[in-house]
N, C-alpha and C positions, 0 to 999 in steps of 0.2 A: 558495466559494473552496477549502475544502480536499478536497473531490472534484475538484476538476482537480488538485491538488496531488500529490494518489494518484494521478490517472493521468499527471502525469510520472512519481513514484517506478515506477511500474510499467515504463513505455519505457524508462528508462534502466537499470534493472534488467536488463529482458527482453538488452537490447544486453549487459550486464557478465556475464550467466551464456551469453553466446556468446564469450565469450572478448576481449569489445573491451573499451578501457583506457576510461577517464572521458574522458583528454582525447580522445576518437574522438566522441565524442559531438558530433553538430552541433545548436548554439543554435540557428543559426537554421533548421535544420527544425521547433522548438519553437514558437520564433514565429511561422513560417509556419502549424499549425496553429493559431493563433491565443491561445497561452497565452500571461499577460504575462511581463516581466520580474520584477516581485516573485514568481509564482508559481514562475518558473523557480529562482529565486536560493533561496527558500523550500526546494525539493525538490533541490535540489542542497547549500543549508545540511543536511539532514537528512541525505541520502548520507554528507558527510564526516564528522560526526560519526559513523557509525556505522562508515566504516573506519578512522576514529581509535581508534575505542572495538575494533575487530576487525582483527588484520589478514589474518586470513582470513575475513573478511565474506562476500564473494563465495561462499565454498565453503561457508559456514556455509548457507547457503541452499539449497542443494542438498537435494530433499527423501530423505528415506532409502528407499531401494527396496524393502528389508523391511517398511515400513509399508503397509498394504492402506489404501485408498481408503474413505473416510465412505459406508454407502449409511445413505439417508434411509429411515426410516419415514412410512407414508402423511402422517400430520399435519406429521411435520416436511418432505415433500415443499410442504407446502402452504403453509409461511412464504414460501417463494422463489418470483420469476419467473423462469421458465426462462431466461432473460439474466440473472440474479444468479446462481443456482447454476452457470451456465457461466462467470463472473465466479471465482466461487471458485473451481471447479476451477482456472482459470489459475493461480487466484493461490498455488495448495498447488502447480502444479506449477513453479513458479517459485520455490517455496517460502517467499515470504511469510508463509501460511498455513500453520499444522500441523495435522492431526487436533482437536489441543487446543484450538487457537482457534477451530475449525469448532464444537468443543460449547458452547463458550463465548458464542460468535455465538450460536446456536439458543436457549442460556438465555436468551438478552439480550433476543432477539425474540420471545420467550414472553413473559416478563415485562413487557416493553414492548405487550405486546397488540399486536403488527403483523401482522397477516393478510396480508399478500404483500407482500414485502421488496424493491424496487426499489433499482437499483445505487445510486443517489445515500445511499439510506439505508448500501447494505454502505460505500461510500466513509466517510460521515461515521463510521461504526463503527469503519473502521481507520483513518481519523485520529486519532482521541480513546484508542480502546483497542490498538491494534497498535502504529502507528506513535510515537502519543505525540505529535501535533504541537502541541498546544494548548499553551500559554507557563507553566509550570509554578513562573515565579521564581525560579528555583533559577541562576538563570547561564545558562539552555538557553533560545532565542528563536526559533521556527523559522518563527513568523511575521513578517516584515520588514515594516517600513511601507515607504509608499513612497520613503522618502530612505534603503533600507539597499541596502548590495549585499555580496556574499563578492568581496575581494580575492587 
């Protein structure tokens, strides 16, 4: 679940750093690719809080031009499938990602003994460690059951 979750936050991102508003955003091309409504309402609860928490969110993301680009050492070439490292490139240049969480990633997946890092795995990484989606108790729920919706 929370790898679809990331790739709404990703779509509706990608749309908001071209200069469209939130409310431009159409649901139901969402559904049409076939993500639910908890999913959607989920990745959309997380958007708001965080242009609650910024209100320059949007530009907060913009990656900084003076930072050069992660190149991989042979072995750390070899954690990723070449569809995960183009994964992350998007996602630094959408600026999701920073350099910093790019080393971060790489420790994790050292650590974790993963030999070639498939998207679903980077997704679950930025759910739990990026984004923060997992329900922490604190007041913050960004998983909805299915009877929640944002009004």
């Amino acid at each position: 679940m929370y790898e679809r979750i990331i790739e709404i936050i990703v779509l509706v991102l990608a749309k908001l750093t071209q200069n469209k508003e939130l409310d431009d955003i159409n649901i139901d091309e969402l559904t049409s690719r076939g993500y639910t409504q908890e999913e959607i309402t989920t990745a959309f609860g997380w958007l708001l809080e965080q242009l609650e928490n910024s209100e320059d969110f949007i530009n907060e993301l913009k990656p900084d031009k003076d930072e050069a680009y992660r190149i991989l050492s042979k072995n750390e070439k070899d954690l990723f499938t070449k569809e995960t490292w183009g994964e992350i490139i998007n996602l630094r240049n959408l600026g999701l990602m920073s350099n910093k969480n790019i080393e971060a990633l790489i420790d994790w997946a050292t650590v974790m003994g993963i030999d070639e890092m498939t998207t679903e795995q980077l997704k679950d990484y930025l759910a739990f460690n990026i984004f923060k989606l997992q329900n922490d108790n604190k007041g913050n729920n960004f998983v909805f059951s299915g009877n929640q919706s944002i009004n």
